[in-house]
PDB file of N, CA, C, O and CB in Angstrom:
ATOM      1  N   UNK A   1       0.848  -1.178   0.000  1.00  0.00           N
ATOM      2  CA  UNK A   1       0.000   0.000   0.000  1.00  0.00           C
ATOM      3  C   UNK A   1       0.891   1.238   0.000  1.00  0.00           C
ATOM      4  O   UNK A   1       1.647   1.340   0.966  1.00  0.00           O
ATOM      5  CB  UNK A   1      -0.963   0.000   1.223  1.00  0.00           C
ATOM      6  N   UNK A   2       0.922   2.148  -0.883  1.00  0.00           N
ATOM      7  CA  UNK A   2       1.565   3.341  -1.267  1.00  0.00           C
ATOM      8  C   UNK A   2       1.196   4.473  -0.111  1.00  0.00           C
ATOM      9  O   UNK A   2       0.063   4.852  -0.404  1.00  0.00           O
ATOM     10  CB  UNK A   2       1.072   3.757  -2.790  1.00  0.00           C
ATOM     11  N   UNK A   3       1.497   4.947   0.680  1.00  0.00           N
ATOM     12  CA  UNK A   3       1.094   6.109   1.384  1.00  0.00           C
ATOM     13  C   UNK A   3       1.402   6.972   0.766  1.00  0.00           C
ATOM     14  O   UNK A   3       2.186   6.870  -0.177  1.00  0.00           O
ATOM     15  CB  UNK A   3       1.471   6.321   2.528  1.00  0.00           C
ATOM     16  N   UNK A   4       0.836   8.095   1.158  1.00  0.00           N
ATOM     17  CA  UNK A   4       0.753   9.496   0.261  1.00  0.00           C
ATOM     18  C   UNK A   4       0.423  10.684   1.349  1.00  0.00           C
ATOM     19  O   UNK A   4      -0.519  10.759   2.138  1.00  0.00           O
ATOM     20  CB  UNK A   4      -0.627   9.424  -1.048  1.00  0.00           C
ATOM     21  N   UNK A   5       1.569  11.628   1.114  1.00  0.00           N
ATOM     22  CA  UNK A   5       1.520  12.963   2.069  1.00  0.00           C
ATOM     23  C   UNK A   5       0.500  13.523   1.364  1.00  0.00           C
ATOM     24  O   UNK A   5      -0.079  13.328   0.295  1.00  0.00           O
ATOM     25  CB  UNK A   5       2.904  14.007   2.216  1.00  0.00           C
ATOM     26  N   UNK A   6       0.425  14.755   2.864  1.00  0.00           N
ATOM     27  CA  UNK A   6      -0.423  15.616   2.870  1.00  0.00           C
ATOM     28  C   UNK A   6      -0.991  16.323   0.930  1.00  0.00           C
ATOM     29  O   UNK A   6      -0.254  16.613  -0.012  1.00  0.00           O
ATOM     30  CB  UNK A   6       0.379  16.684   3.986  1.00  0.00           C
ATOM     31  N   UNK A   7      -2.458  16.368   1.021  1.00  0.00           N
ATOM     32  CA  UNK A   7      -2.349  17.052  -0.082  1.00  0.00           C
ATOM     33  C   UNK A   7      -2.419  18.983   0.143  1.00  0.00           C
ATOM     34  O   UNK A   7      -2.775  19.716   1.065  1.00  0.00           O
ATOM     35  CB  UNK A   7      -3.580  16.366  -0.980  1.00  0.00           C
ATOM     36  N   UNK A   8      -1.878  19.200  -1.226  1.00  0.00           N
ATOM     37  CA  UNK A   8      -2.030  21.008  -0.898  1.00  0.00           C
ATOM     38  C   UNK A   8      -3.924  21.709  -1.045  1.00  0.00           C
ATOM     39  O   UNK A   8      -4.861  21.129  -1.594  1.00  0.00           O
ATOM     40  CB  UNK A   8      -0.804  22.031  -2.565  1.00  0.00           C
ATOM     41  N   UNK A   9      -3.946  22.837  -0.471  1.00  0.00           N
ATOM     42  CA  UNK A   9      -5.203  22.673  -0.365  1.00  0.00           C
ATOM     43  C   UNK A   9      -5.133  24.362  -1.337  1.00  0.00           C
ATOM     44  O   UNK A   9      -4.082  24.884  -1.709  1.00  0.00           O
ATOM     45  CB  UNK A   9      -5.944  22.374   1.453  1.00  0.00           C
ATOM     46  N   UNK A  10      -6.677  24.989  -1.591  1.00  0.00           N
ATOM     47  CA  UNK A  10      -6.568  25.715  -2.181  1.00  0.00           C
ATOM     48  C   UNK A  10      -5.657  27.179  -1.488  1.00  0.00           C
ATOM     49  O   UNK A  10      -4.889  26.930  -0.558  1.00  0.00           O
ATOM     50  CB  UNK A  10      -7.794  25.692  -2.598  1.00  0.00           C
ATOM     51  N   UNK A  11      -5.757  28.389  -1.880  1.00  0.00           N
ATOM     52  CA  UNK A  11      -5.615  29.589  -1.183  1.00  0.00           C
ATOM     53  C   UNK A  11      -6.073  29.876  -0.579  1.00  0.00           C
ATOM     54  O   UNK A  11      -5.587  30.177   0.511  1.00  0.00           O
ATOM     55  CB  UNK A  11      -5.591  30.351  -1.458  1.00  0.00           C
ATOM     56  N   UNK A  12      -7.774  30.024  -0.958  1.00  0.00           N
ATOM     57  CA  UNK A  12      -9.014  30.264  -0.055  1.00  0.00           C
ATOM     58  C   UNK A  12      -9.077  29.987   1.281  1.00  0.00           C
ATOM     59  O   UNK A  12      -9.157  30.679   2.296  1.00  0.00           O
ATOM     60  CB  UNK A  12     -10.017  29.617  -0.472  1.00  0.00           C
ATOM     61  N   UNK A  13      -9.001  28.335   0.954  1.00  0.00           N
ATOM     62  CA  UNK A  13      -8.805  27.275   2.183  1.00  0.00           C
ATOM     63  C   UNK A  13      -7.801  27.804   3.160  1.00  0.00           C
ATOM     64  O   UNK A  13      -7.894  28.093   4.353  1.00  0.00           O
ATOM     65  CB  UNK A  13      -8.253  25.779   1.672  1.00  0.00           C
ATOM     66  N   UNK A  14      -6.856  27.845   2.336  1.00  0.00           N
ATOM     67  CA  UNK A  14      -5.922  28.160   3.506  1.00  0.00           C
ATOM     68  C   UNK A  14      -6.143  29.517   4.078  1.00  0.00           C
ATOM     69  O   UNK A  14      -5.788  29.510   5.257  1.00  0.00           O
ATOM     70  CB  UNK A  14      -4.451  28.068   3.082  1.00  0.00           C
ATOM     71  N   UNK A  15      -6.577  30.638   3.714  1.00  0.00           N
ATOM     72  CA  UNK A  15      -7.300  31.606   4.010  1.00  0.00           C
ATOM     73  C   UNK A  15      -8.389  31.576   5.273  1.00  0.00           C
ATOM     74  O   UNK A  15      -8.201  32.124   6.359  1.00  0.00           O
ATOM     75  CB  UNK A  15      -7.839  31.828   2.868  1.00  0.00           C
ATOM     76  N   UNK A  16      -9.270  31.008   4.986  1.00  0.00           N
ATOM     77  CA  UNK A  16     -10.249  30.612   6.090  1.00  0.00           C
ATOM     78  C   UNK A  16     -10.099  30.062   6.814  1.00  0.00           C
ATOM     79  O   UNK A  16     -10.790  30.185   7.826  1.00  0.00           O
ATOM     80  CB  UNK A  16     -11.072  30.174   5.977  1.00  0.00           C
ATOM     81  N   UNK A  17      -8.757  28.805   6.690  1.00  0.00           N
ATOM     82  CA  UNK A  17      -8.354  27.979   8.121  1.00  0.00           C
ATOM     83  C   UNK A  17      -7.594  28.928   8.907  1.00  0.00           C
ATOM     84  O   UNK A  17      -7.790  28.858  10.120  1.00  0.00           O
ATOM     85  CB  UNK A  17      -7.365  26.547   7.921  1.00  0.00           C
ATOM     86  N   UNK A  18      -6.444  30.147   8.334  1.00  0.00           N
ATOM     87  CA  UNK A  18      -5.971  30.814   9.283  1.00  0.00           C
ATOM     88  C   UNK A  18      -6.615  31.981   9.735  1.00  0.00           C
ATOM     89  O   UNK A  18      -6.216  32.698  10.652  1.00  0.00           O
ATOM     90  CB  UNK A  18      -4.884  31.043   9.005  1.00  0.00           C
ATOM     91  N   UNK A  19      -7.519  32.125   9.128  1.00  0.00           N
ATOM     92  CA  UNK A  19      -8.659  33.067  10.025  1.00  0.00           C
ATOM     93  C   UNK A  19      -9.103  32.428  11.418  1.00  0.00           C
ATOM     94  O   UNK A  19      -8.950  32.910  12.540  1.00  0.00           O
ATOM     95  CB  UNK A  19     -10.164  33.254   9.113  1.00  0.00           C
ATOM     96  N   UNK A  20      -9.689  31.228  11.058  1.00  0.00           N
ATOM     97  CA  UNK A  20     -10.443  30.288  12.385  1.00  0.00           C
ATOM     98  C   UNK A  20      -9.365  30.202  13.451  1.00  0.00           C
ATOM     99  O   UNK A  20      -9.667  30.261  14.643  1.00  0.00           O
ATOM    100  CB  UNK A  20     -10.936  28.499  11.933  1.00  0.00           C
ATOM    101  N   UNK A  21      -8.279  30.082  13.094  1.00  0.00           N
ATOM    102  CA  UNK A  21      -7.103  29.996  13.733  1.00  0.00           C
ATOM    103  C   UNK A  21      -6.844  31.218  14.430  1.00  0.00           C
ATOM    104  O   UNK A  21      -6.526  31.123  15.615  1.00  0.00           O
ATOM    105  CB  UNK A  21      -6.084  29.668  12.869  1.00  0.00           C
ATOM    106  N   UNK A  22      -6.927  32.382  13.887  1.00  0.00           N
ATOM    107  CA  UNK A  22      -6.396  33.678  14.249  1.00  0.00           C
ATOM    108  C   UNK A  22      -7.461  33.983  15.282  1.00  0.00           C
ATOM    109  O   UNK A  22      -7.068  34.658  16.233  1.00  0.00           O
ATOM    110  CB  UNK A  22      -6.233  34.793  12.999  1.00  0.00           C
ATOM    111  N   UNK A  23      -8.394  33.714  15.280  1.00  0.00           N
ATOM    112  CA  UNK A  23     -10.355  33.660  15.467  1.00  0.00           C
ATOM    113  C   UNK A  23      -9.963  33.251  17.053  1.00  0.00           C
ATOM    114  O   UNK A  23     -10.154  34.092  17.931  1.00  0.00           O
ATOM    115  CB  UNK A  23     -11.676  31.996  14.237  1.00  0.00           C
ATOM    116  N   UNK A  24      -9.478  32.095  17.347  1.00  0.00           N
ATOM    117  CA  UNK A  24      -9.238  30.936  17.979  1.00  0.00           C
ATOM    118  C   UNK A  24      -8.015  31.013  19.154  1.00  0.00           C
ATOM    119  O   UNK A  24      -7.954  30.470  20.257  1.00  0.00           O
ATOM    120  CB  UNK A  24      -8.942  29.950  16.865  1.00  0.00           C
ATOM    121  N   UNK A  25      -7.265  31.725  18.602  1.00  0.00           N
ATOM    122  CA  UNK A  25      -5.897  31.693  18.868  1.00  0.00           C
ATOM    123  C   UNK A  25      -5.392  30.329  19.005  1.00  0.00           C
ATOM    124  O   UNK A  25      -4.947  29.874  20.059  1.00  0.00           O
ATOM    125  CB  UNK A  25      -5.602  32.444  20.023  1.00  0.00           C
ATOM    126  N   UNK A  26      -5.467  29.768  18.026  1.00  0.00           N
ATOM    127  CA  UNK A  26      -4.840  28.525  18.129  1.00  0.00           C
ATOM    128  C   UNK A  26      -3.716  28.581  17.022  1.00  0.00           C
ATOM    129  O   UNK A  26      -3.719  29.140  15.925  1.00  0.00           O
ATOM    130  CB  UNK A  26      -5.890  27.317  17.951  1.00  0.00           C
ATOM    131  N   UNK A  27      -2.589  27.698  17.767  1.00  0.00           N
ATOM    132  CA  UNK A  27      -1.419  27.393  16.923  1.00  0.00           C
ATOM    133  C   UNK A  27      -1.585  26.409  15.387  1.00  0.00           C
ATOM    134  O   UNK A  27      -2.331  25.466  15.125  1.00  0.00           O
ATOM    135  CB  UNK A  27      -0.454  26.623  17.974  1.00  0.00           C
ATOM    136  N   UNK A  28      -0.381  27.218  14.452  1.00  0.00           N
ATOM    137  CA  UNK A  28      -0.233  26.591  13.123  1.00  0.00           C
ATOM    138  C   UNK A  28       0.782  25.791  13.049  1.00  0.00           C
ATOM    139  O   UNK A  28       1.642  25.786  13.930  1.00  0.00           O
ATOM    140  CB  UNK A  28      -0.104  27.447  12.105  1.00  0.00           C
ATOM    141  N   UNK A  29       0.823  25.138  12.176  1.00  0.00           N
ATOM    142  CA  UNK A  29       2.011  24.634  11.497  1.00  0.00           C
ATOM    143  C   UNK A  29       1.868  25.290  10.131  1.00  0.00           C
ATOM    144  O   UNK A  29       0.702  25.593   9.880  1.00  0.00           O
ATOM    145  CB  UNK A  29       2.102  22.991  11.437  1.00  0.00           C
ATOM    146  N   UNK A  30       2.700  25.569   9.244  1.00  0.00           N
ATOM    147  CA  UNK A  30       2.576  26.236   8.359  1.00  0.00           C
ATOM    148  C   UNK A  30       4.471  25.957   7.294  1.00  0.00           C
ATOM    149  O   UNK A  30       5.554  26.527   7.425  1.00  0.00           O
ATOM    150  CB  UNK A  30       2.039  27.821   9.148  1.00  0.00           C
ATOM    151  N   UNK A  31       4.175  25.249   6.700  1.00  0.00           N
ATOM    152  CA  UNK A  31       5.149  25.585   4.992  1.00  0.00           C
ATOM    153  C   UNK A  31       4.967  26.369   4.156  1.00  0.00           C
ATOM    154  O   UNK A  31       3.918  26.440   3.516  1.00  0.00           O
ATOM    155  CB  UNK A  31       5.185  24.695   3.993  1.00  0.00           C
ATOM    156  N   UNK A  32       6.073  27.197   3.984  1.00  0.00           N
ATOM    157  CA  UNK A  32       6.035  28.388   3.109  1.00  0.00           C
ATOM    158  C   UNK A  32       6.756  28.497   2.485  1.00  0.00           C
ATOM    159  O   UNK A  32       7.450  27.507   2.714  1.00  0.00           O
ATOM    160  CB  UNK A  32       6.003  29.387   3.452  1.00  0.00           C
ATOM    161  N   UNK A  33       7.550  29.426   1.182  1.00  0.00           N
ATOM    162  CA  UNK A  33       8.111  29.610   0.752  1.00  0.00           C
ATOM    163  C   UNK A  33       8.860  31.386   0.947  1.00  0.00           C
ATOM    164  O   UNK A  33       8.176  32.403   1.066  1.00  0.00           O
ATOM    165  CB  UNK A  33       7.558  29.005  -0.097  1.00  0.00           C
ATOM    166  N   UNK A  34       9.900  31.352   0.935  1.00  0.00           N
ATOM    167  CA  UNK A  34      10.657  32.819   1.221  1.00  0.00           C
ATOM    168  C   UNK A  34      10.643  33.198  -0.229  1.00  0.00           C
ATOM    169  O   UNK A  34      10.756  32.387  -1.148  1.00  0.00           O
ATOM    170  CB  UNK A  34      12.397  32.810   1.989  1.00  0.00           C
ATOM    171  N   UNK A  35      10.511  34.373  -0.351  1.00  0.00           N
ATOM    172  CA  UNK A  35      10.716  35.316  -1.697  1.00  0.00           C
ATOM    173  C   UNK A  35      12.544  34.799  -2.843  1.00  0.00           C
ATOM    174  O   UNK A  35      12.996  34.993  -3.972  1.00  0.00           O
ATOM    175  CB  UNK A  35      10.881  37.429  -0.776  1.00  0.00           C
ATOM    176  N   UNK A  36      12.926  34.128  -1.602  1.00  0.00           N
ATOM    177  CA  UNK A  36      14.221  33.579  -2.180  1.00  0.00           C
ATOM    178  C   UNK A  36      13.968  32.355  -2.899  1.00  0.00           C
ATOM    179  O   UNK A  36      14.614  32.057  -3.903  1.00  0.00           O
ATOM    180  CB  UNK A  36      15.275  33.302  -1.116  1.00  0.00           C
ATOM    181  N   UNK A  37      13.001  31.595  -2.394  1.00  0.00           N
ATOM    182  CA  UNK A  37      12.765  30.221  -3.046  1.00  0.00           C
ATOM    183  C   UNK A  37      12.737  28.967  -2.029  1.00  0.00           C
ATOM    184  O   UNK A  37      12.161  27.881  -2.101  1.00  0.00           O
ATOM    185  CB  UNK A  37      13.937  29.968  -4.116  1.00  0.00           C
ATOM    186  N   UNK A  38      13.774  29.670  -0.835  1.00  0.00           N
ATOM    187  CA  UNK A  38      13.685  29.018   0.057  1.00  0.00           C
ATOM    188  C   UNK A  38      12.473  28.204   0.849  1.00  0.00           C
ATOM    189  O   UNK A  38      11.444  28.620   1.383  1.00  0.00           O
ATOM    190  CB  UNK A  38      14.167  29.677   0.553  1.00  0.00           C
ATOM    191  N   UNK A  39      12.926  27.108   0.727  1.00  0.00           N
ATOM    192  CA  UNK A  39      11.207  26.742   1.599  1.00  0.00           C
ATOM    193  C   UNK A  39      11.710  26.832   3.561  1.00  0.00           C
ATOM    194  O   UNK A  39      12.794  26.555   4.075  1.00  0.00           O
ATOM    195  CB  UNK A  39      10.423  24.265   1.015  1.00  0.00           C
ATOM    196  N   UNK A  40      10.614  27.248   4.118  1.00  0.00           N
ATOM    197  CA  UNK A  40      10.842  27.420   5.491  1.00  0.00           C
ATOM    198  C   UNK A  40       9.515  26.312   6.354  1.00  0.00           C
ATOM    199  O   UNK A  40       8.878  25.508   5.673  1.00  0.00           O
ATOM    200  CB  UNK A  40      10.715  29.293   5.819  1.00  0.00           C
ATOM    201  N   UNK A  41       9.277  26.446   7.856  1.00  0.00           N
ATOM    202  CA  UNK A  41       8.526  25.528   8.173  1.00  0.00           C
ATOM    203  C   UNK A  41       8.528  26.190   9.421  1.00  0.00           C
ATOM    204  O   UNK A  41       9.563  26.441  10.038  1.00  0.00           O
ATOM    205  CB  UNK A  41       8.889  24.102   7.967  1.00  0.00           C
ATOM    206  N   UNK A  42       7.372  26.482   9.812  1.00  0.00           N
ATOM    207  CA  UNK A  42       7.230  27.080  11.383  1.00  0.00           C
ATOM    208  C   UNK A  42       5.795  26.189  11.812  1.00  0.00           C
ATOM    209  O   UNK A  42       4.692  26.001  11.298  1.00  0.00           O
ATOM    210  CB  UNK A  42       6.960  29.179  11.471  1.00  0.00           C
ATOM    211  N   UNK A  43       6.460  25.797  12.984  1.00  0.00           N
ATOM    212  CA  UNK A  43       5.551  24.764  13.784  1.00  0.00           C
ATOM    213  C   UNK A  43       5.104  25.343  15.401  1.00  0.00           C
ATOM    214  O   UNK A  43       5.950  25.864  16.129  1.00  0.00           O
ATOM    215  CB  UNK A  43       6.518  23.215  13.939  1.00  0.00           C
ATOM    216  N   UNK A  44       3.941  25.199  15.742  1.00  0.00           N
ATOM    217  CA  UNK A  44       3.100  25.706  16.738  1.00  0.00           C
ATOM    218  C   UNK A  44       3.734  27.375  16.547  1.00  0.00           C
ATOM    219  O   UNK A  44       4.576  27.750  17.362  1.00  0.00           O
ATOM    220  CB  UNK A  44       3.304  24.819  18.414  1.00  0.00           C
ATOM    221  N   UNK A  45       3.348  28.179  15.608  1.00  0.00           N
ATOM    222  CA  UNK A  45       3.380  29.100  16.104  1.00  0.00           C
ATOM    223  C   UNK A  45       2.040  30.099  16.212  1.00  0.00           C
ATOM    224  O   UNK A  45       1.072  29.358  16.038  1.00  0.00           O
ATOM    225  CB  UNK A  45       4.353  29.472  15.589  1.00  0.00           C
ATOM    226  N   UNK A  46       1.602  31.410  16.416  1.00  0.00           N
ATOM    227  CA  UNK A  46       0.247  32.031  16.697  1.00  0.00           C
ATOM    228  C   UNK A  46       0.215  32.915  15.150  1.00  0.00           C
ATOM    229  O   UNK A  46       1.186  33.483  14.649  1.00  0.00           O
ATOM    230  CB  UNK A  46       0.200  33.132  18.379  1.00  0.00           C
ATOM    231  N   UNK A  47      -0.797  32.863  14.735  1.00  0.00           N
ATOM    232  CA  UNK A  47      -0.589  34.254  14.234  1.00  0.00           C
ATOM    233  C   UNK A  47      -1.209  35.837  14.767  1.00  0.00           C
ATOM    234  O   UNK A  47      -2.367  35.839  15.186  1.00  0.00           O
ATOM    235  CB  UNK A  47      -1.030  34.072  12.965  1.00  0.00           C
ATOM    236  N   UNK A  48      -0.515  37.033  14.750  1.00  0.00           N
ATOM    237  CA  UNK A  48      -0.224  38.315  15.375  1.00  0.00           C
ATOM    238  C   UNK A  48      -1.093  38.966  14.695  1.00  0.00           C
ATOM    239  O   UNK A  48      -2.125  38.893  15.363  1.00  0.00           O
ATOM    240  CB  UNK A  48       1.157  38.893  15.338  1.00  0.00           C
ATOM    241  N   UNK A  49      -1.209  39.305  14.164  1.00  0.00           N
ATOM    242  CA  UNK A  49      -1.767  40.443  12.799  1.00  0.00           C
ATOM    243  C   UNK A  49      -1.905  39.980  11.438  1.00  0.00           C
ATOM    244  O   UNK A  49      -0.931  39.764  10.718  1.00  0.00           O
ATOM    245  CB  UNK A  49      -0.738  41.672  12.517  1.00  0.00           C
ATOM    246  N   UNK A  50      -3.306  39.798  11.018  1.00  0.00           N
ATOM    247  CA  UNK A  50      -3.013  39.335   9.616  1.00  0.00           C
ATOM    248  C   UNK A  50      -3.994  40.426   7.969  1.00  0.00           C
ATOM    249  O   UNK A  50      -5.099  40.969   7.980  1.00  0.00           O
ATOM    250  CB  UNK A  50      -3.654  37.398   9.788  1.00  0.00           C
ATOM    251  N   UNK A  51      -3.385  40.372   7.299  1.00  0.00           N
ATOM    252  CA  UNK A  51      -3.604  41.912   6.443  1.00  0.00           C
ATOM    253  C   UNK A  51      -3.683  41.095   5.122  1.00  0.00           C
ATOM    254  O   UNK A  51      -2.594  40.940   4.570  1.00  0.00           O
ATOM    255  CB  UNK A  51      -2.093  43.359   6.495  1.00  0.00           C
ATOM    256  N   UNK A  52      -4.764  40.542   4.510  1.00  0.00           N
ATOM    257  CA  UNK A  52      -4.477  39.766   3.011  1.00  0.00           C
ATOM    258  C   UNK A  52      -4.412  40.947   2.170  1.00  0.00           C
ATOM    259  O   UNK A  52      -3.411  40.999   1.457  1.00  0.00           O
ATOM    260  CB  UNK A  52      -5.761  38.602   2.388  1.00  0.00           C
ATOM    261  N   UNK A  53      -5.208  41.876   2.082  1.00  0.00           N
ATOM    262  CA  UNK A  53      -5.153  42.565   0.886  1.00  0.00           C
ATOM    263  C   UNK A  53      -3.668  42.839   0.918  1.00  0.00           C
ATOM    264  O   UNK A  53      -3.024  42.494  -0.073  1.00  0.00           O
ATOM    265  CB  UNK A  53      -6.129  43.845   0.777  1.00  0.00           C
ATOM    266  N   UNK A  54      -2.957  43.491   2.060  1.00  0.00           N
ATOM    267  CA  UNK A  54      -1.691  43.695   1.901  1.00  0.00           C
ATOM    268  C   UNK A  54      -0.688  42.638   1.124  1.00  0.00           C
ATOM    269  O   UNK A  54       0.206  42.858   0.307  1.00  0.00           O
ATOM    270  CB  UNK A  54      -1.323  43.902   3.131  1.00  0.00           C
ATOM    271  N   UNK A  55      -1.212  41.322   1.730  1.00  0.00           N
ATOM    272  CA  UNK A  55      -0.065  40.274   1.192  1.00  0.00           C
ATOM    273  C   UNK A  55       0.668  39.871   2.776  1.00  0.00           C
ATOM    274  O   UNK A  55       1.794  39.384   2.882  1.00  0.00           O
ATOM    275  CB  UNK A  55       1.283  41.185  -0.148  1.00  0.00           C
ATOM    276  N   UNK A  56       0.037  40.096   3.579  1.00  0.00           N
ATOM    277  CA  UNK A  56       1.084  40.104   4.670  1.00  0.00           C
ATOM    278  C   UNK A  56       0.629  39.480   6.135  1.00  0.00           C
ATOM    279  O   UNK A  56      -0.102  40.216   6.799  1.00  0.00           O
ATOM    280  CB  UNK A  56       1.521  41.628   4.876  1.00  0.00           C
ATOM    281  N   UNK A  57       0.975  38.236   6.693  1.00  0.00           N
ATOM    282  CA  UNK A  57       0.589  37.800   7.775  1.00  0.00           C
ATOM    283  C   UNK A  57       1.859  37.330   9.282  1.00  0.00           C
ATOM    284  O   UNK A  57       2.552  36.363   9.598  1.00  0.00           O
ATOM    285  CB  UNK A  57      -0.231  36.667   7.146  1.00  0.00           C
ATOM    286  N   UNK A  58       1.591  38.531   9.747  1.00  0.00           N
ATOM    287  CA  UNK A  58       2.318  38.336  10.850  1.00  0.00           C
ATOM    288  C   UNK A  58       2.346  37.272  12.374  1.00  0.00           C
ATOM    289  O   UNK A  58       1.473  37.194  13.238  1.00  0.00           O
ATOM    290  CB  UNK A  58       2.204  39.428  11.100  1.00  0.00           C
ATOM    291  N   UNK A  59       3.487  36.644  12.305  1.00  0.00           N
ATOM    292  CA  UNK A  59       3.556  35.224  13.015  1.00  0.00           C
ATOM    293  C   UNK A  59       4.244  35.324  14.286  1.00  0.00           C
ATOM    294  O   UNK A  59       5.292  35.968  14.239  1.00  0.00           O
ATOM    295  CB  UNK A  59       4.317  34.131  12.157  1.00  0.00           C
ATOM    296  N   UNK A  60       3.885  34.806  15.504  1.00  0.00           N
ATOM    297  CA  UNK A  60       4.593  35.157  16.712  1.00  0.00           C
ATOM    298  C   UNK A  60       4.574  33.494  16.961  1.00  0.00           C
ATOM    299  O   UNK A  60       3.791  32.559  16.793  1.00  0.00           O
ATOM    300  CB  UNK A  60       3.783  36.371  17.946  1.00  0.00           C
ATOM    301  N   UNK A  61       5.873  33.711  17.444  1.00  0.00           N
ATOM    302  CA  UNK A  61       6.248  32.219  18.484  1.00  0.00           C
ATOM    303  C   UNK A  61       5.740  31.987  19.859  1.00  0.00           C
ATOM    304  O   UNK A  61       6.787  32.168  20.479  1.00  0.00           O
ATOM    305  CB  UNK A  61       7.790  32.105  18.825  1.00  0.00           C
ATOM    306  N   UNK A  62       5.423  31.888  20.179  1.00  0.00           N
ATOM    307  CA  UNK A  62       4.761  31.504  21.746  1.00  0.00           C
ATOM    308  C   UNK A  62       5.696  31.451  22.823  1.00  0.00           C
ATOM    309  O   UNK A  62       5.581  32.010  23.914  1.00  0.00           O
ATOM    310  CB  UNK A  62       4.073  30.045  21.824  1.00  0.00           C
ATOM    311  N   UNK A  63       7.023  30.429  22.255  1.00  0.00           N
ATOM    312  CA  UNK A  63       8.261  30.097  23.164  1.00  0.00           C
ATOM    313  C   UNK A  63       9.073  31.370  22.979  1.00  0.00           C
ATOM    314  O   UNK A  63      10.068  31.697  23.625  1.00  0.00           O
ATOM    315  CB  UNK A  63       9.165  28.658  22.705  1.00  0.00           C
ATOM    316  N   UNK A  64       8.738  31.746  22.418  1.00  0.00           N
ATOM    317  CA  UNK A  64      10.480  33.001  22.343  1.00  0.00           C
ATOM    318  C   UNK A  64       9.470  34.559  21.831  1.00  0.00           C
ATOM    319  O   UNK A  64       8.252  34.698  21.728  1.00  0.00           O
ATOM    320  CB  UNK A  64      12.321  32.307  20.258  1.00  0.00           C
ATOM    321  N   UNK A  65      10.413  35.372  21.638  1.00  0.00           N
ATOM    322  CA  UNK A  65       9.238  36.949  21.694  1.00  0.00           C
ATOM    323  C   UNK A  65      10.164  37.240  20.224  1.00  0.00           C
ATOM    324  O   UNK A  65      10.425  38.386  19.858  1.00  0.00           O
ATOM    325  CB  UNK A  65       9.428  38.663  23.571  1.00  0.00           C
ATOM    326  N   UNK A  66      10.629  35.939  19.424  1.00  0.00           N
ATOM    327  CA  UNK A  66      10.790  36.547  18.330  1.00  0.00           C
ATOM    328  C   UNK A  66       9.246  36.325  16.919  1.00  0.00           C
ATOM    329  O   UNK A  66       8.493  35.358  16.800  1.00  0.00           O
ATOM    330  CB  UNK A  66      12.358  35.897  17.945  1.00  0.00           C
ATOM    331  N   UNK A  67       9.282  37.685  16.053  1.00  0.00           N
ATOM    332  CA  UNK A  67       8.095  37.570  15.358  1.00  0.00           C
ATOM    333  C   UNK A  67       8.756  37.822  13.738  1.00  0.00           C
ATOM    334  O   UNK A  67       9.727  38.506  13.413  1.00  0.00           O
ATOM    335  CB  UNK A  67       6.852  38.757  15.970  1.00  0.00           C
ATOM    336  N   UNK A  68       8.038  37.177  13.074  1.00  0.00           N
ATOM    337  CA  UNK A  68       8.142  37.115  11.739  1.00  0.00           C
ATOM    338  C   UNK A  68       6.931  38.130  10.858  1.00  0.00           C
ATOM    339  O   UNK A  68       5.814  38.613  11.044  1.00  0.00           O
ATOM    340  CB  UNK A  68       8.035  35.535  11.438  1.00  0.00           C
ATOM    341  N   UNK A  69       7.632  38.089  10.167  1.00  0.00           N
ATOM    342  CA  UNK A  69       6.018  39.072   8.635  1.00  0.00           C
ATOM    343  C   UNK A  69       6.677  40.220   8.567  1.00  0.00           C
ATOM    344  O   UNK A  69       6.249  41.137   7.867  1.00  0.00           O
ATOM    345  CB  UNK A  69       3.759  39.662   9.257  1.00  0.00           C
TER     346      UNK A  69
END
């Protein structure tokens, strides 16, 4: 039997799950990509502030007072 990772989900989707989330204050896991190409991976973190029209969602760590976006 072949297992098979996670599938990708739309934008939207992912849109509305980190709303419920933001909604919630509940922690993400989240894969992304950096403007470099780089792929990155932030696990249990909150999100802070989030701005779509901007393009821009700001991420806080819980364990440490460093923040991303």
């Amino acid at each position: 039997m072949e297992t098979k990772g996670p599938n990708p989900i739309h934008f939207s989707e992912m849109q509305r799950l980190m709303d419920t989330a933001y909604q919630r204050r509940q922690t993400l896991n989240i894969k992304a990509f950096r403007s470099d190409g780089n792929r990155v991976e932030y696990r249990g973190w909150i999100i802070h502030h989030q701005y779509w029209r901007g393009g821009y969602v700001r991420l806080v760590n819980p364990e440490q007072t460093e923040t991303v976006g």
